[in-house]
C-alpha positions as CSV (number, residue, x, y, z in Angstrom):
1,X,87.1,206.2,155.7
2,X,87.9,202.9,153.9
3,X,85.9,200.8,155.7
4,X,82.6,203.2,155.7
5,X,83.4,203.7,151.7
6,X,83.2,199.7,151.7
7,X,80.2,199.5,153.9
8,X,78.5,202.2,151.7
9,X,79.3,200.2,148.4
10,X,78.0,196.8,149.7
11,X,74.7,198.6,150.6
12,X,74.3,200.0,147.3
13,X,74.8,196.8,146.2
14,X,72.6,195.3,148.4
15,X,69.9,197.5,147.2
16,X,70.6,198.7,143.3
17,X,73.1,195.6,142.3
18,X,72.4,193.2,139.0
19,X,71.1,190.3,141.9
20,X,69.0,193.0,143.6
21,X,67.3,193.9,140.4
22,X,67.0,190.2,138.8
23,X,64.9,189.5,141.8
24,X,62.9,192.4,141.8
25,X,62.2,191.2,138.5
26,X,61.3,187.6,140.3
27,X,58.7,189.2,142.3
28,X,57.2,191.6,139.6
29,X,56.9,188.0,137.4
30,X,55.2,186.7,140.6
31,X,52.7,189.9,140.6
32,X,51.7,189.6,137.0
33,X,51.4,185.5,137.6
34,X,48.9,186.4,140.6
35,X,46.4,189.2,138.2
36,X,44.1,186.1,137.0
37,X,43.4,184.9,140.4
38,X,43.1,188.3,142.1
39,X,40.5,189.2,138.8
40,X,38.7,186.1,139.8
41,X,38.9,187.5,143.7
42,X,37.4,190.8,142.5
43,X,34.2,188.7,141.0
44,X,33.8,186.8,144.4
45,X,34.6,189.7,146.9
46,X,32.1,192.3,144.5
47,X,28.8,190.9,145.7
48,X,29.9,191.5,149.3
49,X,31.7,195.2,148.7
50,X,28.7,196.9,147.6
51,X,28.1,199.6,144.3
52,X,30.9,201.4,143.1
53,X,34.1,198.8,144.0
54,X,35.5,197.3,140.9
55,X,39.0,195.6,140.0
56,X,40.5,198.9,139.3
57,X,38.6,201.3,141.2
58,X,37.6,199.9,144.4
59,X,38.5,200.5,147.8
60,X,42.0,198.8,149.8
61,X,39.6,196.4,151.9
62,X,38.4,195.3,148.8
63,X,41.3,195.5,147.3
64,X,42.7,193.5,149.8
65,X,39.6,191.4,150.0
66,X,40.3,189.7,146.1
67,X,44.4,189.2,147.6
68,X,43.0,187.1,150.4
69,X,40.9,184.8,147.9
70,X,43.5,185.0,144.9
71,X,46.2,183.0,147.5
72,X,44.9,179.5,148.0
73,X,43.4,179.9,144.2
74,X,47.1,180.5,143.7
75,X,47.6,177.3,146.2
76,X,45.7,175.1,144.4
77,X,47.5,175.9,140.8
78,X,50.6,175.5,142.8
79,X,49.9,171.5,143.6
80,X,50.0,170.6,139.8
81,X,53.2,168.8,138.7
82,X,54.2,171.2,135.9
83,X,54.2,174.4,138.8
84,X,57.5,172.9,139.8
85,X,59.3,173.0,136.6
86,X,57.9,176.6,135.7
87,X,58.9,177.9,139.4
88,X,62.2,176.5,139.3
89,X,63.1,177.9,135.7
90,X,62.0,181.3,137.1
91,X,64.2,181.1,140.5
92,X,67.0,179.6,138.5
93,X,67.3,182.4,136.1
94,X,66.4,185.1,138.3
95,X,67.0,184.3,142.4
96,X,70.6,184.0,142.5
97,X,70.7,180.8,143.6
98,X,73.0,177.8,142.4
99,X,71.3,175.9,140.0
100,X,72.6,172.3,141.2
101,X,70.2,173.0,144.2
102,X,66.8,172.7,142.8
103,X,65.0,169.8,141.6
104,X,64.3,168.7,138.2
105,X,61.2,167.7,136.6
106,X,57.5,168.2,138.1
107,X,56.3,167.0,141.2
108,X,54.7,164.0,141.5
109,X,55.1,163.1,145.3
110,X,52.3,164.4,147.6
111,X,55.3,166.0,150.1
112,X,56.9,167.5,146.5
113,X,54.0,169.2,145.8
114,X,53.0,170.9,148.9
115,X,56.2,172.4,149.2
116,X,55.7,173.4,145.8
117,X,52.2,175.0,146.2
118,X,53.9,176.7,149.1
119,X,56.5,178.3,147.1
120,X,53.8,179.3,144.4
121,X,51.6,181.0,146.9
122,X,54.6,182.7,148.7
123,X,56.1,184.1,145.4
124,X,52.8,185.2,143.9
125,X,51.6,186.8,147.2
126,X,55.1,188.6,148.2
127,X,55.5,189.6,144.3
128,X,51.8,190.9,144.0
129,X,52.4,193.5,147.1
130,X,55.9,194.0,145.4
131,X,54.8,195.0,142.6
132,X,52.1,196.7,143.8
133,X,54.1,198.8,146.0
134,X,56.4,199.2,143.0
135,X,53.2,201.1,140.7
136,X,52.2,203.3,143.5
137,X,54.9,204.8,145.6
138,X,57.5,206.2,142.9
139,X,55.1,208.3,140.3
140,X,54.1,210.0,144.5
141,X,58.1,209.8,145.4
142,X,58.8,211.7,142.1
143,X,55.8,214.3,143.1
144,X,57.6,214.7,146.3
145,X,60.9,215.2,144.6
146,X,59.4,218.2,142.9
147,X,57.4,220.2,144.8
148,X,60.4,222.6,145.2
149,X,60.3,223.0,141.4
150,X,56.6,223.1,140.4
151,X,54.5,224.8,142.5
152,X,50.9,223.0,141.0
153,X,52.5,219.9,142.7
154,X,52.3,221.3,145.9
155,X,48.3,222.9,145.9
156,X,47.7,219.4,144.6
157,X,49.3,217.5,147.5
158,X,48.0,219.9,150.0
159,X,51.3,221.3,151.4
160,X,52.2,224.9,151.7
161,X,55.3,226.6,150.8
162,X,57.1,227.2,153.4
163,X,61.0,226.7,153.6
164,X,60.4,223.4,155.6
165,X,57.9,221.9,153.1
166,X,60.1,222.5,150.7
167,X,63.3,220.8,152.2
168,X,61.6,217.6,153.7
169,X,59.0,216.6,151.1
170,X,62.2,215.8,148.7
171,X,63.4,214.2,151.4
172,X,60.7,212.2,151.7
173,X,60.6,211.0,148.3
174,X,64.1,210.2,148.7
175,X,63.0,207.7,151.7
176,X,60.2,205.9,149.9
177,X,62.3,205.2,146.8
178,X,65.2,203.7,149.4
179,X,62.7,202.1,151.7
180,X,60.9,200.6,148.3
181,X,64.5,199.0,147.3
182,X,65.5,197.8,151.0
183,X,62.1,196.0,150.8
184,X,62.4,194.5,147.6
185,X,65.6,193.5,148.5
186,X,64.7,191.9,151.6
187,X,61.5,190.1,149.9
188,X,64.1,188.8,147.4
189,X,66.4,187.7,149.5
190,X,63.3,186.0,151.8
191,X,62.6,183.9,148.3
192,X,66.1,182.9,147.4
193,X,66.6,181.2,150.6
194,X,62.9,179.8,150.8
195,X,63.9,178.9,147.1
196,X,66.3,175.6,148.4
197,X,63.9,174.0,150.8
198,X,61.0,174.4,149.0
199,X,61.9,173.7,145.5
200,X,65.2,171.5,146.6
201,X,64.8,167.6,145.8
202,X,62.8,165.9,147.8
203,X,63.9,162.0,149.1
204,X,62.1,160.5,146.3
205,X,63.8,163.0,143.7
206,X,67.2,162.2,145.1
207,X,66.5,158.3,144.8
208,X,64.8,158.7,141.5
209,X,68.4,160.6,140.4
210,X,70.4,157.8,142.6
211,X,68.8,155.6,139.9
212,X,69.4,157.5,136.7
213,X,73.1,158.1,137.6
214,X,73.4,153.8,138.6
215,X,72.1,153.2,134.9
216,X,74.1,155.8,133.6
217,X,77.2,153.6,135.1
218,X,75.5,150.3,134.2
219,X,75.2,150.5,130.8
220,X,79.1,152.2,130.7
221,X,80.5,149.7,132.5
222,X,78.3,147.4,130.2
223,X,80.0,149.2,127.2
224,X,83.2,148.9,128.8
225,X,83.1,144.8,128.7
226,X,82.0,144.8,125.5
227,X,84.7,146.8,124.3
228,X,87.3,144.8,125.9
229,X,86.0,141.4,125.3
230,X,85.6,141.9,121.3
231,X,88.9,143.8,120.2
232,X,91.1,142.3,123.3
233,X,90.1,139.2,121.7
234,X,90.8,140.0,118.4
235,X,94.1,141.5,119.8
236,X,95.1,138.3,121.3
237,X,94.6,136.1,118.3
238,X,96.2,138.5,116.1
239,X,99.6,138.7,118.9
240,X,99.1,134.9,118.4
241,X,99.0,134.7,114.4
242,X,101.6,137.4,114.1
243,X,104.0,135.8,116.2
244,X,103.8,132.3,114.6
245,X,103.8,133.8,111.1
246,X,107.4,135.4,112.0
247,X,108.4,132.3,113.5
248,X,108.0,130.3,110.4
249,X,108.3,133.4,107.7
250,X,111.5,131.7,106.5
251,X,110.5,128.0,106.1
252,X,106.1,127.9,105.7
253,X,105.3,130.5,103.3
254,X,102.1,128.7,102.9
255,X,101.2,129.0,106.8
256,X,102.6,132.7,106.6
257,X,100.1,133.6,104.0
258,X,96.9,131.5,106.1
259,X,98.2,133.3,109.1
260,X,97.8,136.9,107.3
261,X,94.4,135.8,106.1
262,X,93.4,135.3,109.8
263,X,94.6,138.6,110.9
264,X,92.5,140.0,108.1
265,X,89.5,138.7,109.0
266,X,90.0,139.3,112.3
267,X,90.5,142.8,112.3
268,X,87.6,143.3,109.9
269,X,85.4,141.1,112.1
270,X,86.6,143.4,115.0
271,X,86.2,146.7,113.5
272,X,82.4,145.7,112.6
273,X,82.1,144.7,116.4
274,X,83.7,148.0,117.8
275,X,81.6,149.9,115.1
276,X,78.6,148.2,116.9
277,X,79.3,148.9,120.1
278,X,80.6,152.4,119.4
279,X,76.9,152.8,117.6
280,X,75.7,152.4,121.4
281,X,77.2,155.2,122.8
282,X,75.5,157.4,119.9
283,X,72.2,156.6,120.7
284,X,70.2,154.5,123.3
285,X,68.9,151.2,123.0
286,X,71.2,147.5,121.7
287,X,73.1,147.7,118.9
288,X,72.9,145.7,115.9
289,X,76.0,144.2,115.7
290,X,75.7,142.0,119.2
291,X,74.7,138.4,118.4
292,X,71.3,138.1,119.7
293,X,70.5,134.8,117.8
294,X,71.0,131.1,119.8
295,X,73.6,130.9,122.3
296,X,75.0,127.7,120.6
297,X,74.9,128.8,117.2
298,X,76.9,131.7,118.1
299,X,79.4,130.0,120.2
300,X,80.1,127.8,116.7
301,X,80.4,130.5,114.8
302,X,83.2,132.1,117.6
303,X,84.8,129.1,118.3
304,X,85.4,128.1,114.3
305,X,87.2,131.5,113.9
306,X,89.1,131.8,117.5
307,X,92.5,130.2,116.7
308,X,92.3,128.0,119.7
309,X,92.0,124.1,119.7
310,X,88.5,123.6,121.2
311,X,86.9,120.7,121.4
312,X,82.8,121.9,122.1
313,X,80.2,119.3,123.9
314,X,76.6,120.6,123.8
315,X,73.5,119.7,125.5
316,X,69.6,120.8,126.0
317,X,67.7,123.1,123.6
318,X,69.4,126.2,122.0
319,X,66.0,128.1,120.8
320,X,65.1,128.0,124.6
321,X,68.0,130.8,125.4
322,X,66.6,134.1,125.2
323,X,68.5,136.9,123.5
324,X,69.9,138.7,126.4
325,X,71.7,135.4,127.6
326,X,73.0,134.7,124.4
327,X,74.4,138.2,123.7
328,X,76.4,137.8,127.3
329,X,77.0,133.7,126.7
330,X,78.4,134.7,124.1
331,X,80.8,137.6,126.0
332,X,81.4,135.6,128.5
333,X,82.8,132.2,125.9
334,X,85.1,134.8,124.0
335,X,86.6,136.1,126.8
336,X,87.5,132.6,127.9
337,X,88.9,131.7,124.6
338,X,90.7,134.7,124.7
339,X,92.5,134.2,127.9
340,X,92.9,130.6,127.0
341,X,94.8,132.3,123.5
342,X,96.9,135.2,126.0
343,X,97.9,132.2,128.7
344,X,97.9,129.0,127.7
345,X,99.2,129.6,123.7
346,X,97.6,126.7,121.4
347,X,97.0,124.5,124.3
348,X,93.5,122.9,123.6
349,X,90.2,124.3,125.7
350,X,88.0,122.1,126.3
351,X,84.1,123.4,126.4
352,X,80.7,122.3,127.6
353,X,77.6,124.6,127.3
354,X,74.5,123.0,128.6
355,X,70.4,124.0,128.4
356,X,69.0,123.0,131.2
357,X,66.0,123.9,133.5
358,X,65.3,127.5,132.9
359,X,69.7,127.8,132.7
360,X,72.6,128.1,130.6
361,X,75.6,126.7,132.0
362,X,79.0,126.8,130.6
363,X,82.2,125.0,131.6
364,X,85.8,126.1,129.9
365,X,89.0,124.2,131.0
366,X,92.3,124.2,129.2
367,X,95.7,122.9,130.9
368,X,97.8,125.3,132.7
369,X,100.8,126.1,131.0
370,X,104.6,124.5,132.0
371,X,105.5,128.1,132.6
372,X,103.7,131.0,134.4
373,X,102.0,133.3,132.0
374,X,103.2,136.6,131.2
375,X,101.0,139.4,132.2
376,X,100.3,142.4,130.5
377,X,100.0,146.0,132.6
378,X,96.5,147.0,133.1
379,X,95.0,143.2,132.3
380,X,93.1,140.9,134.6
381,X,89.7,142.9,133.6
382,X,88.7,140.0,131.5
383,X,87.7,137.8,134.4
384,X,85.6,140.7,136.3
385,X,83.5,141.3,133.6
386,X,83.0,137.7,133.5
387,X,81.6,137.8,136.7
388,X,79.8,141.2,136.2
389,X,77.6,139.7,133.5
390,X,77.0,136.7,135.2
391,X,76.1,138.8,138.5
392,X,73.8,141.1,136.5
393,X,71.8,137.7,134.8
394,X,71.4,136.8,138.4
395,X,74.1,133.8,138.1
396,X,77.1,133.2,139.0
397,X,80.7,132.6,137.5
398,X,83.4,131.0,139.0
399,X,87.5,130.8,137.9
400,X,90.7,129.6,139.1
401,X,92.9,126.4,138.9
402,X,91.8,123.2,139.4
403,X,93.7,119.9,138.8
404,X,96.3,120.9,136.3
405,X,93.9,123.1,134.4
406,X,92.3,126.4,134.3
407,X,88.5,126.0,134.2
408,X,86.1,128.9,134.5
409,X,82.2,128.0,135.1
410,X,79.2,129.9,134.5
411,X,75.9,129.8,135.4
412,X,73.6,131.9,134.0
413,X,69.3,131.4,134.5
414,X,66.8,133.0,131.9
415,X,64.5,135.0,133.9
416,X,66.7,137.9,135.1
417,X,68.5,141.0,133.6
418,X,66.3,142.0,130.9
């Protein structure tokens, strides 16, 4: 008894549930999307059907006659790029299918929209009968229904009044109604898994998503260097300044008070660079507050305000550097001096930048320190982004030891990475 009360439920469900009825309402939408082209089949098929058949009077062959040239007018609409988006909206909202399944955006590959003209012409020519069948057969059901009750139903319908008539004719009714929902049900269900393949992404929409979601983690891991390279810069020359300062808090008051003044600049230098780079997650596009102006020029400016010995050689042209090397010349020379500032203390760095043949090449060195460096949890990210930005120029970056000193070279050519 359970199990045929469960198996009785499910079919009800099956055939009156919320997904039943949202795709009923899928196919009646198809129905009413197909009325312009079957209108337009009526004016074709007329000529041929003879006096007397028109859209809303004629007979089924003609009828039938404006379906058959309403579907590949319906065909034809389907193979614009805009049928996609509209289909899948409709589908989404209505088939009971998961939405992650479907493709975004319209069509634009030749394969993409055939599949998509096949999906138009299969909803619009399933949903027209549908719907069709959904005008005609209740209002006759319901007469069915009532021929025990109204006797004018019956003389109309042609069906005496004998005991039978009046016991299966509601029966009848009862049947159409059913076998009405069971087909809806089943054209429904025909669309929602027709609805996958045909409106699914197609190779080219999974490549063309592939791509969105690689520049998506581009310019994040882009945000993420820039992040760490300003303020665990900053950081480092403040842990430097502080910690002198204390050392000396007793006996330099002068240096203590030059040492705060650093700190203060620093953090306000670093809060305008975080501000900046913050600024690019809230909208697309490069922020302001990236130097974009010559490579060298900027370097000065860094290296006069970096709390590190460095003693800077030069050569070439700086005007020749376009702005997209300089912004990551410049990355790439403050994360060196900020290593040089977390590693080596205030040992001097030695720096070369040269502009050279279509290239920007940069040389840091400082001496290794008499005892290993300390490392912090979570560091050694410095170095990879190094490379990353090199990498994404089309260069190359190189670090390690190297007779008695640390030296990290860079290489990074003009014509890539914009």
């Amino acid at each position: 008894m359970t199990d045929g009360g469960s198996r009785w439920r499910a079919a009800c469900r099956a055939l009156f549930g919320s997904r039943a009825r949202l795709r009923w309402v899928h196919l009646v939408l198809g129905g009413a999307l197909l009325m312009p082209f079957w209108l337009v089949g009526t004016v074709a098929v007329g000529p041929l059907a003879g006096e007397g058949q028109t859209a809303f009077a004629g007979s089924a062959a003609f009828q039938f006659g404006a379906y058959g040239v309403a579907l590949p007018l319906a065909a034809i609409a389907g193979l614009f790029p805009m049928a996609r988006p509209l289909s899948v909206g409709a589908a989404r909202a209505l088939c009971g299918v998961g939405t992650g399944l479907f493709a975004d955006g319209p069509a634009r590959s030749r394969a993409a929209r055939l599949r998509t003209a096949c999906w138009f012409t299969l909803h619009l020519g399933i949903g027209a009968l549908v719907s069709g069948a959904s005008l005609a057969l209740p209002p006759f059901a319901v007469g069915l229904l009532l021929t025990p009750l109204l006797p004018g139903v019956r003389t109309y319908l042609g069906v005496d009044g004998s005991p039978w008539a009046a016991v299966l004719l509601p029966l009848a009714g009862i049947a159409m109604l059913v076998a009405l929902a069971a087909v809806s049900a089943a054209a429904g269900a025909l669309l929602a898994g027709r609805a996958v393949v045909l409106l699914g992404p197609a190779p080219a929409d999974r490549l063309a998503a592939a791509e969105r979601r690689a520049a998506e983690l581009a310019e994040r891991n882009r945000l993420a260097r820039e992040l760490h390279d300003s303020v665990g810069h900053a950081l480092s020359a403040v842990t430097l300044q502080a910690g002198a300062a204390r050392r000396v808090l007793d006996r330099d008051v002068e240096f203590v008070r030059e040492a705060l003044t650093a700190i203060e600049e620093t953090a306000r230098r670093t809060v305008g660079e975080l501000d900046a780079v913050l600024g690019l997650l809230r909208r697309d596009g490069e922020g302001d507050g990236e130097p974009s102006g010559p490579a060298l020029d900027a370097v000065r400016g860094l290296v006069s305000r970096s709390g590190v010995p460095v003693a800077l050689e030069t050569a070439g042209e700086p005007d020749a550097v376009p702005a997209h090397v300089s912004r990551e010349a410049y990355r790439i020379v403050q994360e060196g001096l900020s290593n040089a500032l977390r590693h080596a203390g205030g040992l001097p760095v030695s720096l070369w930048i040269a502009v050279r043949g279509g290239e920007l090449e940069i040389t840091m060195e400082n001496p290794l320190p008499a005892t290993a460096p300390v490392v912090r949890p979570g560091g050694g990210r410095g170095l990879r982004g190094v490379t990353e930005r090199a990498v994404l120029l089309g260069g190359r970056a190189v670090a390690g030891a190297c007779d008695g000193v640390w030296r990290v070279s860079v290489l990074l050519p003009f014509g890539a990475g914009r």
